[in-house]
mmCIF file as gemmi writes it, N, C-alpha and C atoms, coordinates in Angstrom:
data_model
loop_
_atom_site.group_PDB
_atom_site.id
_atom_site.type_symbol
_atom_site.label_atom_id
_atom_site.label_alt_id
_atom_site.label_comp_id
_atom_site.label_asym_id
_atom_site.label_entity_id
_atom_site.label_seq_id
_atom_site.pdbx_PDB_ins_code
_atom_site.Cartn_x
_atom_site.Cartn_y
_atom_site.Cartn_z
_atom_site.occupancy
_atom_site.B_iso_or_equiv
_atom_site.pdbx_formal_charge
_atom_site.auth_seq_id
_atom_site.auth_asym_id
_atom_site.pdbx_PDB_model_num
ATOM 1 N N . UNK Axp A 1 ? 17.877 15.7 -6.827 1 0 ? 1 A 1
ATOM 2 C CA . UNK Axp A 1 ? 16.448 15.547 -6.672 1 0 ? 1 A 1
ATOM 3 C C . UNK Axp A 1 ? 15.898 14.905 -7.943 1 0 ? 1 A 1
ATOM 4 N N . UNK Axp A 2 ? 14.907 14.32 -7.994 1 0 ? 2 A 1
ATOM 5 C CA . UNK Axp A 2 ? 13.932 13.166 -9.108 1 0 ? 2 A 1
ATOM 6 C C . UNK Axp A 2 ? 12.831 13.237 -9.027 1 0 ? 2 A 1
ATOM 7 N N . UNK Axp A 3 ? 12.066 13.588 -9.79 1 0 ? 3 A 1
ATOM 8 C CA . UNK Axp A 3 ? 10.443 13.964 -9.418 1 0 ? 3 A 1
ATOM 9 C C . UNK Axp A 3 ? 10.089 12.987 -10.772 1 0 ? 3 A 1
ATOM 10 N N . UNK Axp A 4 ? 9.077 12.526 -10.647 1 0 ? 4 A 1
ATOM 11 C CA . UNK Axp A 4 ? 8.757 11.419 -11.341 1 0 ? 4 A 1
ATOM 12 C C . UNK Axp A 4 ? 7.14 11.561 -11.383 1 0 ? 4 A 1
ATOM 13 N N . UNK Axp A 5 ? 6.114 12.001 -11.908 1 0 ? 5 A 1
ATOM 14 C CA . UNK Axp A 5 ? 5.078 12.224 -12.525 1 0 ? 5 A 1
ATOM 15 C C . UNK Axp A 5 ? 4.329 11.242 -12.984 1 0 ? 5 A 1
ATOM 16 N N . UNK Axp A 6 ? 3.451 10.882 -11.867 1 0 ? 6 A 1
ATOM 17 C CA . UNK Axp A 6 ? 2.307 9.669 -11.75 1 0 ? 6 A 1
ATOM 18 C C . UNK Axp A 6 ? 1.103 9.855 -12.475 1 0 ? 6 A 1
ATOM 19 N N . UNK Axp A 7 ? 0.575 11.209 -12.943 1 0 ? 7 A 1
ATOM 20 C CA . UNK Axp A 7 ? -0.681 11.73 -13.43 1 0 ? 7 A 1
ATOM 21 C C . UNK Axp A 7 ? -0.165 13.142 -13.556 1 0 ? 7 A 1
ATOM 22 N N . UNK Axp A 8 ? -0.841 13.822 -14.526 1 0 ? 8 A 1
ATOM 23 C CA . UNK Axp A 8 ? -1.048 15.117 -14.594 1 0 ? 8 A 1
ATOM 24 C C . UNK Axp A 8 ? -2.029 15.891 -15.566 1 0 ? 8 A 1
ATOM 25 N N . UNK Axp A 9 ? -3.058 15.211 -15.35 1 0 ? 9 A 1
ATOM 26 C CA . UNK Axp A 9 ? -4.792 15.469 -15.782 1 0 ? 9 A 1
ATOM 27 C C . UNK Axp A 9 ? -5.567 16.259 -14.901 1 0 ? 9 A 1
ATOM 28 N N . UNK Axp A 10 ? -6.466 16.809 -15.097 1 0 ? 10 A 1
ATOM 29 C CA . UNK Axp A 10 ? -7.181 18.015 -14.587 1 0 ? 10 A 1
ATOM 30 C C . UNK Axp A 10 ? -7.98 17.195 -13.402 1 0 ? 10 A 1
ATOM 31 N N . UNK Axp A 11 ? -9.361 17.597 -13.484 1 0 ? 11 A 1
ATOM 32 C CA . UNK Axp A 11 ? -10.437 17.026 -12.232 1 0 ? 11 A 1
ATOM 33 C C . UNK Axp A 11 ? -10.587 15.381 -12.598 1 0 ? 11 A 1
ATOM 34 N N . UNK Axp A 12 ? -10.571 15.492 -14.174 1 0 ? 12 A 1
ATOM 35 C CA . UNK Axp A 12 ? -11.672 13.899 -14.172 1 0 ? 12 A 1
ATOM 36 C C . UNK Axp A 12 ? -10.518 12.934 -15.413 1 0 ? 12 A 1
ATOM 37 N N . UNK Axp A 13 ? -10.12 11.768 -14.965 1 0 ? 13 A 1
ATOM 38 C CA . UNK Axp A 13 ? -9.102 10.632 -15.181 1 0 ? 13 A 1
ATOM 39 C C . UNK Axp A 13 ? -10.055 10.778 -16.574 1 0 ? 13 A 1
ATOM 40 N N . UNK Axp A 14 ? -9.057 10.36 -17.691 1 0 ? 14 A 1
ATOM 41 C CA . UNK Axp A 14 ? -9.014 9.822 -18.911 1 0 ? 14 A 1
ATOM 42 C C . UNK Axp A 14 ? -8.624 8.546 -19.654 1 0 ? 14 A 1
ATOM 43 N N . UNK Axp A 15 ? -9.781 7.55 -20.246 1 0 ? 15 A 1
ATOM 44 C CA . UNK Axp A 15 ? -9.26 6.291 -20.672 1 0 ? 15 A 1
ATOM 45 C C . UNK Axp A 15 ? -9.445 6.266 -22.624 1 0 ? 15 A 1
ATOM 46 N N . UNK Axp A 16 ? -8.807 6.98 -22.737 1 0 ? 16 A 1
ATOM 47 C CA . UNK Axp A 16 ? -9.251 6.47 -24.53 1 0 ? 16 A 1
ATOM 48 C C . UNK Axp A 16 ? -7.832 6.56 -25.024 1 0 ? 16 A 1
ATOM 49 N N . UNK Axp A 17 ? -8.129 5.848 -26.641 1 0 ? 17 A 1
ATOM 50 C CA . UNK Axp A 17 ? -7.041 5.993 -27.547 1 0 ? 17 A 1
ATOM 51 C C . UNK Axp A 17 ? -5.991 7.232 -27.284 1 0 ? 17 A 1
ATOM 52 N N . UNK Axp A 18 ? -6.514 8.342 -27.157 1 0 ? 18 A 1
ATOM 53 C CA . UNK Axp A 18 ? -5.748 9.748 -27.292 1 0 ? 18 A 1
ATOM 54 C C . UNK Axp A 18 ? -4.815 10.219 -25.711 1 0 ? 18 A 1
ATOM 55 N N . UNK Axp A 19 ? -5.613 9.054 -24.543 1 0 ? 19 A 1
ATOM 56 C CA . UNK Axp A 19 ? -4.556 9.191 -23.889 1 0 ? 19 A 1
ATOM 57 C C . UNK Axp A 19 ? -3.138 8.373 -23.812 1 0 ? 19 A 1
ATOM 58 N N . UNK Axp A 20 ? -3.143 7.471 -24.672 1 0 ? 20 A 1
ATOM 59 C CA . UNK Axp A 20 ? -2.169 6.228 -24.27 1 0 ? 20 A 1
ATOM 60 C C . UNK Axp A 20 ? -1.005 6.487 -24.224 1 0 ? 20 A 1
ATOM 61 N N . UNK Axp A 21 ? -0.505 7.353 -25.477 1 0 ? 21 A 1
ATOM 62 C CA . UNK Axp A 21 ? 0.794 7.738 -24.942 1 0 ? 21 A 1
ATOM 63 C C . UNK Axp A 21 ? 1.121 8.714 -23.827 1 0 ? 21 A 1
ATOM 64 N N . UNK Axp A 22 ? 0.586 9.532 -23.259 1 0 ? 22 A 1
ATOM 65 C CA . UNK Axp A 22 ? 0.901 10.21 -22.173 1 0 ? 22 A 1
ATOM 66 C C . UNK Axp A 22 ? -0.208 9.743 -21.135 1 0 ? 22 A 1
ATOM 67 N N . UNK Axp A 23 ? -0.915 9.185 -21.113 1 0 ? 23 A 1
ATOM 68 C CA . UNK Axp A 23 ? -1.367 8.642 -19.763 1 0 ? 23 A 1
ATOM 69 C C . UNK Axp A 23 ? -3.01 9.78 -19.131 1 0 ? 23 A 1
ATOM 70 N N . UNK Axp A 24 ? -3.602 9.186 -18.457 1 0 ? 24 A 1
ATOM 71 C CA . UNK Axp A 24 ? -4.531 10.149 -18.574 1 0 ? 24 A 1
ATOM 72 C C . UNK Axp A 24 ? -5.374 10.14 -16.837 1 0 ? 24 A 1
ATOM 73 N N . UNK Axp A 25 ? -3.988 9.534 -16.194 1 0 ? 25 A 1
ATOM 74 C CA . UNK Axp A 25 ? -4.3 9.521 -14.62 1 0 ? 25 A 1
ATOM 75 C C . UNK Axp A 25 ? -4.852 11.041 -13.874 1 0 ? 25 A 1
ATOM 76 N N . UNK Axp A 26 ? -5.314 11.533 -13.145 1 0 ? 26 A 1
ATOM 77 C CA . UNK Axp A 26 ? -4.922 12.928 -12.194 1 0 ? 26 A 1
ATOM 78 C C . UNK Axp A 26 ? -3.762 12.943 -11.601 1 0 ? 26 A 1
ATOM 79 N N . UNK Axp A 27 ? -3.475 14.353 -11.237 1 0 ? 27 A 1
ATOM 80 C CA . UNK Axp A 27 ? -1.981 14.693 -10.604 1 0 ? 27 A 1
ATOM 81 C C . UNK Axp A 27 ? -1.89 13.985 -9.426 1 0 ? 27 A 1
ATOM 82 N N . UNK Axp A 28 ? -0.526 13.541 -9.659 1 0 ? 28 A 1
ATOM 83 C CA . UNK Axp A 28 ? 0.238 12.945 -8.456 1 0 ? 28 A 1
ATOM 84 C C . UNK Axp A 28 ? 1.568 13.053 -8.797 1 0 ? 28 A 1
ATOM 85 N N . UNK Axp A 29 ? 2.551 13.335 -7.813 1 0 ? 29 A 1
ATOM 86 C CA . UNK Axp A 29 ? 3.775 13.37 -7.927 1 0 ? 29 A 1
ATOM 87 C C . UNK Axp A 29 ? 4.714 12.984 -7.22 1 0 ? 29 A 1
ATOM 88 N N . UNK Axp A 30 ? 5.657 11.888 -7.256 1 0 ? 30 A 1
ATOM 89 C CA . UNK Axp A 30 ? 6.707 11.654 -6.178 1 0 ? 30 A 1
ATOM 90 C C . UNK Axp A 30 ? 8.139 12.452 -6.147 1 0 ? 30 A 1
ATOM 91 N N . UNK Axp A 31 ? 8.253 13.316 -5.379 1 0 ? 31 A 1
ATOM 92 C CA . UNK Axp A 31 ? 9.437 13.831 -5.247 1 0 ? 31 A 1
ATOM 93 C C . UNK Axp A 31 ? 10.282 12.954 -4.241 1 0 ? 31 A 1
ATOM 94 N N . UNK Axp A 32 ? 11.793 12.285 -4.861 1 0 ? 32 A 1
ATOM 95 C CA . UNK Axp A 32 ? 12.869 11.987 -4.446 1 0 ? 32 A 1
ATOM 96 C C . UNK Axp A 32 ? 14.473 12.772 -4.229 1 0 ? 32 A 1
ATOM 97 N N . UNK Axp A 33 ? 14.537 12.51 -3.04 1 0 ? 33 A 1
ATOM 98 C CA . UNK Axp A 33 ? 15.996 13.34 -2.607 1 0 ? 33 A 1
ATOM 99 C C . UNK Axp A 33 ? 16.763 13.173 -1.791 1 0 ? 33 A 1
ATOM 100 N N . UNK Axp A 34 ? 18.088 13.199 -1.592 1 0 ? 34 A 1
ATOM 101 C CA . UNK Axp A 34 ? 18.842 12.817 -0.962 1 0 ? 34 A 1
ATOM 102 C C . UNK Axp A 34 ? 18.461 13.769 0.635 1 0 ? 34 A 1
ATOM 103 N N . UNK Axp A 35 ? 17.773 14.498 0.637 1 0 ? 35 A 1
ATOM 104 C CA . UNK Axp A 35 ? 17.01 15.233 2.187 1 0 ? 35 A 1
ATOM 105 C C . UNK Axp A 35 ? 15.837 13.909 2.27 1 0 ? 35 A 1
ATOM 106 N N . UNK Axp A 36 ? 15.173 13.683 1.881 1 0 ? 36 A 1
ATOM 107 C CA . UNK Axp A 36 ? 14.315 12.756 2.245 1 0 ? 36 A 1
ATOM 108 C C . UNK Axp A 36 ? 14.607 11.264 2.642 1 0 ? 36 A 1
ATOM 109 N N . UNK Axp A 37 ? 14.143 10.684 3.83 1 0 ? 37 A 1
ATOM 110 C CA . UNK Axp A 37 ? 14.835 9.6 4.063 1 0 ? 37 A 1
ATOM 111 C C . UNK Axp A 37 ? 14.86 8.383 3.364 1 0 ? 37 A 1
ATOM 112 N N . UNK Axp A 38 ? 15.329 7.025 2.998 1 0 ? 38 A 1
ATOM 113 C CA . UNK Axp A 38 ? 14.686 6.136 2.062 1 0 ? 38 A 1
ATOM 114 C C . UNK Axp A 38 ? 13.736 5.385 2.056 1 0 ? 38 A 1
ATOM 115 N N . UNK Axp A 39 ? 13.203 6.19 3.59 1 0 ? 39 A 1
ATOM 116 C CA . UNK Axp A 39 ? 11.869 5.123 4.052 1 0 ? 39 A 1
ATOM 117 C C . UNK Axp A 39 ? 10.802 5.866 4.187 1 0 ? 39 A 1
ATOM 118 N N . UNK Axp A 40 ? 11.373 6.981 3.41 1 0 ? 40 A 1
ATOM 119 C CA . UNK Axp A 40 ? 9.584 8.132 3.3 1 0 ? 40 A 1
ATOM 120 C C . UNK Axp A 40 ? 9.448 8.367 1.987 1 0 ? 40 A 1
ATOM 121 N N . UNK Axp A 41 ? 8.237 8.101 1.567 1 0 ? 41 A 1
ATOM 122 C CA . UNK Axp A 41 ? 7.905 8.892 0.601 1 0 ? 41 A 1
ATOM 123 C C . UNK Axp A 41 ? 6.909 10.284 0.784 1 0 ? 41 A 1
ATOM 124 N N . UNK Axp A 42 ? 7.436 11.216 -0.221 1 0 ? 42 A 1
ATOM 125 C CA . UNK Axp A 42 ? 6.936 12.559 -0.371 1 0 ? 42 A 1
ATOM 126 C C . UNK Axp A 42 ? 6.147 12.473 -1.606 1 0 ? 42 A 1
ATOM 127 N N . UNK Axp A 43 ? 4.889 12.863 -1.797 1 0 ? 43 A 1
ATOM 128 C CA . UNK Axp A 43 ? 3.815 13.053 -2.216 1 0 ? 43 A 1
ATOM 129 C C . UNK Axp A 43 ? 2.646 13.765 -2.52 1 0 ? 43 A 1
ATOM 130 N N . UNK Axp A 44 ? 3.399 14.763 -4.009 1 0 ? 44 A 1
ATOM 131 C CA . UNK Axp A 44 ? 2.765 16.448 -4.039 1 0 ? 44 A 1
ATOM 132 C C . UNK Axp A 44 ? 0.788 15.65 -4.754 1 0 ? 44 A 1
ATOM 133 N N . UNK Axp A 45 ? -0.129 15.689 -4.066 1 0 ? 45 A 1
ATOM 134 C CA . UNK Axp A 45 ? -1.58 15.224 -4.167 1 0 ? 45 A 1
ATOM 135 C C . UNK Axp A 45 ? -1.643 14.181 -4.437 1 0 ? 45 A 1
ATOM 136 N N . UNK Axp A 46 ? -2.076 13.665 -4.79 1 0 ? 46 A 1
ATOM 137 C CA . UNK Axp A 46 ? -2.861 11.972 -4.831 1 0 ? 46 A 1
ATOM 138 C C . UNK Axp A 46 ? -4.356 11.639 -5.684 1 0 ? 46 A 1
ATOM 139 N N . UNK Axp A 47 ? -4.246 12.205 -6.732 1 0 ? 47 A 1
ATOM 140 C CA . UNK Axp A 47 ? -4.816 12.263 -7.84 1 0 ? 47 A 1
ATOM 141 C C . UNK Axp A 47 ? -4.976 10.722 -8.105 1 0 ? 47 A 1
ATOM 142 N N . UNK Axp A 48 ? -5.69 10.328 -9.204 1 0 ? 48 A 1
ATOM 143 C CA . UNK Axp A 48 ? -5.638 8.674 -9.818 1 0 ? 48 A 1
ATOM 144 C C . UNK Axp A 48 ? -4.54 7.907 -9.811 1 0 ? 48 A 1
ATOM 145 N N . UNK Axp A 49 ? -3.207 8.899 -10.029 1 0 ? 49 A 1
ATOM 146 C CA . UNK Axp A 49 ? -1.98 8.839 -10.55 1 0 ? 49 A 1
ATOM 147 C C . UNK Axp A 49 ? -1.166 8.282 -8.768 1 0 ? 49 A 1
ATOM 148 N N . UNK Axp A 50 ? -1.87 7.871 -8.233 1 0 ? 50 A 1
ATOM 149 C CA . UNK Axp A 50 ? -1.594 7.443 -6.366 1 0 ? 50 A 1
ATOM 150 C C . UNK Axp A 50 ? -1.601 6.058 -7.124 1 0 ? 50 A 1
ATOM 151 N N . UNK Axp A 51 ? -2.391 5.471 -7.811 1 0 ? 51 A 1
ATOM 152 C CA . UNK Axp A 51 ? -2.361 4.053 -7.493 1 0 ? 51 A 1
ATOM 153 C C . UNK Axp A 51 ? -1.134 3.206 -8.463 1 0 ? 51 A 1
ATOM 154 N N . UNK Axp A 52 ? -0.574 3.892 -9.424 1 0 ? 52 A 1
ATOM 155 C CA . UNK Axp A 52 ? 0.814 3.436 -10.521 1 0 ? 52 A 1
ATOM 156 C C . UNK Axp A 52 ? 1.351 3.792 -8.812 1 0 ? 52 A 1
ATOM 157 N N . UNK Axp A 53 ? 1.55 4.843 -8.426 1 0 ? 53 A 1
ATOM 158 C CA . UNK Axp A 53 ? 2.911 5.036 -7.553 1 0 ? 53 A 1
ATOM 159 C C . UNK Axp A 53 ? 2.953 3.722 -6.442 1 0 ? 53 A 1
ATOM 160 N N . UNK Axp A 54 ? 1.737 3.977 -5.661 1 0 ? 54 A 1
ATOM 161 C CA . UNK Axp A 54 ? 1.453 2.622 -4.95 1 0 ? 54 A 1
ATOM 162 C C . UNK Axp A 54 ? 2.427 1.623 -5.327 1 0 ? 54 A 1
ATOM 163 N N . UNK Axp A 55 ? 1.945 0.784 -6.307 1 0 ? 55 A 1
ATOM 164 C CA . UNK Axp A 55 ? 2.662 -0.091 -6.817 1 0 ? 55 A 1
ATOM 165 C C . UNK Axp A 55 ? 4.154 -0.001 -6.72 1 0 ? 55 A 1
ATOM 166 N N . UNK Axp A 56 ? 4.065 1.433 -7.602 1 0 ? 56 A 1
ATOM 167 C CA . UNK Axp A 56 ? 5.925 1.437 -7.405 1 0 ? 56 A 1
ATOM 168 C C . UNK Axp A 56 ? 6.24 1.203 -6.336 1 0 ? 56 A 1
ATOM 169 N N . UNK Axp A 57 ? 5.845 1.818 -5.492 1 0 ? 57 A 1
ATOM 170 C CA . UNK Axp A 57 ? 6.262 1.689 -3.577 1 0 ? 57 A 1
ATOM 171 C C . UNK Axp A 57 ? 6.85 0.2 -3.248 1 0 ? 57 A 1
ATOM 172 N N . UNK Axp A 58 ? 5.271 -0.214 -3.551 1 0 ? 58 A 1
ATOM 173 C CA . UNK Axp A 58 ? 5.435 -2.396 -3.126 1 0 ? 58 A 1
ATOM 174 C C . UNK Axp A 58 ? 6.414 -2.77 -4.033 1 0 ? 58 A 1
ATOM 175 N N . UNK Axp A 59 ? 6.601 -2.602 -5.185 1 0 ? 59 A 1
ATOM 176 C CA . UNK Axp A 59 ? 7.907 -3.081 -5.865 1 0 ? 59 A 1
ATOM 177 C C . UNK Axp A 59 ? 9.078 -2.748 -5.155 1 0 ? 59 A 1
ATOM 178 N N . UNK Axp A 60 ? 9.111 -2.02 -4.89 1 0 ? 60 A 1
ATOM 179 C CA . UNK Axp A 60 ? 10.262 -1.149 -4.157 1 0 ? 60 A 1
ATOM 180 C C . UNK Axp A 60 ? 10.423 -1.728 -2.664 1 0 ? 60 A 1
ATOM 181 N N . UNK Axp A 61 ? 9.944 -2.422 -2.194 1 0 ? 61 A 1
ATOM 182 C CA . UNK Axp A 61 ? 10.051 -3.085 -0.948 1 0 ? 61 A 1
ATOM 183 C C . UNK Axp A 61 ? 9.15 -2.103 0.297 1 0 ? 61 A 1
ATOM 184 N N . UNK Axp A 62 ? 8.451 -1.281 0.026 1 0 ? 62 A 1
ATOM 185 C CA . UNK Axp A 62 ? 7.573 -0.351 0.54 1 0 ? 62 A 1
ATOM 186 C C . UNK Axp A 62 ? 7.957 0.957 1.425 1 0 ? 62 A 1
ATOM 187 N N . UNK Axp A 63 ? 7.645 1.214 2.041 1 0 ? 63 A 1
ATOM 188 C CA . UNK Axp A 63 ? 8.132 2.42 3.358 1 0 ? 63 A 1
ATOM 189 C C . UNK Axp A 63 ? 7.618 2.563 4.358 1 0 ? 63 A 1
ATOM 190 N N . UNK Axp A 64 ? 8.147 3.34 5.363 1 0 ? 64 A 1
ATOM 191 C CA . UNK Axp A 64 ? 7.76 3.405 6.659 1 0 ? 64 A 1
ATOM 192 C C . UNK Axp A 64 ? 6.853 4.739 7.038 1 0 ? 64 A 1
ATOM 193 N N . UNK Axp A 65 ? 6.893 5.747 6.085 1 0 ? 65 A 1
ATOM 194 C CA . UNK Axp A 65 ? 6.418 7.017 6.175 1 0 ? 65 A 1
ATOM 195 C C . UNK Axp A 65 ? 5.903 7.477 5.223 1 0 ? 65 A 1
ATOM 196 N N . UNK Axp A 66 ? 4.557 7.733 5.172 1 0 ? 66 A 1
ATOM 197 C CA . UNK Axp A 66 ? 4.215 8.924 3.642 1 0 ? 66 A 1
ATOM 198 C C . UNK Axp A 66 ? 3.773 10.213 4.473 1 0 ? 66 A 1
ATOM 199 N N . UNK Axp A 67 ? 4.237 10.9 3.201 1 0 ? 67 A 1
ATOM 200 C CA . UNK Axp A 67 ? 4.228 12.48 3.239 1 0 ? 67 A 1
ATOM 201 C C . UNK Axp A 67 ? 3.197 13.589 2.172 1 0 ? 67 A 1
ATOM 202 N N . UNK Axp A 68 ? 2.129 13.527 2.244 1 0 ? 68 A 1
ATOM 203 C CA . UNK Axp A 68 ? 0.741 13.514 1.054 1 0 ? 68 A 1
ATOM 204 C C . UNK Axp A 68 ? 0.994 15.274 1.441 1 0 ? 68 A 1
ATOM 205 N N . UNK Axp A 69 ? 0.807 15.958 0.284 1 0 ? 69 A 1
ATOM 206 C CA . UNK Axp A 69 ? 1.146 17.45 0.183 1 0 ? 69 A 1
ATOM 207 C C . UNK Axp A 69 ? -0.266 17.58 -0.781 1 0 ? 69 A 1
ATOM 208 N N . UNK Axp A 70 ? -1.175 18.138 -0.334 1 0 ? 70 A 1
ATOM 209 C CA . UNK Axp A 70 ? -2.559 18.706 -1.67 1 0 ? 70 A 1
ATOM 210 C C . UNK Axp A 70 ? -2.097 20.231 -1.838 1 0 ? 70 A 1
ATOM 211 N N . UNK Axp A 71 ? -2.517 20.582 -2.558 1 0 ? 71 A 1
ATOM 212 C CA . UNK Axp A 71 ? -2.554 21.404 -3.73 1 0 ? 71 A 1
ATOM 213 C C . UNK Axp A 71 ? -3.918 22.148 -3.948 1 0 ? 71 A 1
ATOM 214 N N . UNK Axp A 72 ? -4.337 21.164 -3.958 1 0 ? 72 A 1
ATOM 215 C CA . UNK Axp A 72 ? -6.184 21.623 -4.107 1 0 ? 72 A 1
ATOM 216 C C . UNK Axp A 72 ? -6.928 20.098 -3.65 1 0 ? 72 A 1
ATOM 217 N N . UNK Axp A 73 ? -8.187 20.186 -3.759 1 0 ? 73 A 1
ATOM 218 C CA . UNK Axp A 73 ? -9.195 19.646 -3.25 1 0 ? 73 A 1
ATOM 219 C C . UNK Axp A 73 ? -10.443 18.819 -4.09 1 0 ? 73 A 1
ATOM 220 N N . UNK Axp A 74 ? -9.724 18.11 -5.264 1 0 ? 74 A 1
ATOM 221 C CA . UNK Axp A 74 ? -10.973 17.97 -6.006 1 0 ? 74 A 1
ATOM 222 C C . UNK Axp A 74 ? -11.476 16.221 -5.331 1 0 ? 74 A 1
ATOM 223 N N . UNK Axp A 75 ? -12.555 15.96 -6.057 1 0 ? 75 A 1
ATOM 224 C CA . UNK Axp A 75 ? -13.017 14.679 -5.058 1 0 ? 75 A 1
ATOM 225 C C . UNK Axp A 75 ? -12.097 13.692 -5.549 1 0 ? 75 A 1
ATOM 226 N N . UNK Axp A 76 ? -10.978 13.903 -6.49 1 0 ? 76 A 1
ATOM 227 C CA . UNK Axp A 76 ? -10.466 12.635 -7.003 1 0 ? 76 A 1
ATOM 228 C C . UNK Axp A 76 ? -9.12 12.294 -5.97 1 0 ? 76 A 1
ATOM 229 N N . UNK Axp A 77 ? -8.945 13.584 -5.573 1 0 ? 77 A 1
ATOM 230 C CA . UNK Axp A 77 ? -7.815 13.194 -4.45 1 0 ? 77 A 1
ATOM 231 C C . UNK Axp A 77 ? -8.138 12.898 -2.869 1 0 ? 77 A 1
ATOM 232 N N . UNK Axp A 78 ? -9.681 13.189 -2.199 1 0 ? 78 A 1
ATOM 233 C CA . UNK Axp A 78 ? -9.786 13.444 -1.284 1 0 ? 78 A 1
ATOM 234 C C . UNK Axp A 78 ? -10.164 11.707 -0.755 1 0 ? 78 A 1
């Protein structure tokens, strides 16, 4: 399994100096696994941190299935 961490900021996205090295997206997370097929992605919320993954996706030649898992409810994921 590979979980790979798109955001992991509270309610409200961060852009300054103090985030740059760790990034200052909201939670999002792609979990990868040999149970999951190669044409789904799994997707623990969808925080700011949705739109880096996005991308990854289209780089990646895209997929046939998403799988969006919330957590909670703030307006940044809904």
């Amino acid at each position: 399994m590979k979980v790979k961490l798109y955001g992991t900021r509270g309610s409200v996205p961060v852009a300054n100096s103090k985030s740059v090295q760790f990034g200052g997206n909201t939670t999002c997370v792609r979990v990868m696994s040999d149970c999951i097929p190669e044409s789904m992605a799994l997707i623990i919320d969808a925080g700011t941190g949705f739109v880096p993954l996005s991308n990854d996706i289209l780089q990646e030649g895209g997929i046939e299935e998403t799988l969006i898992l919330f957590t909670h409810y703030h307006h940044d994921h809904t």
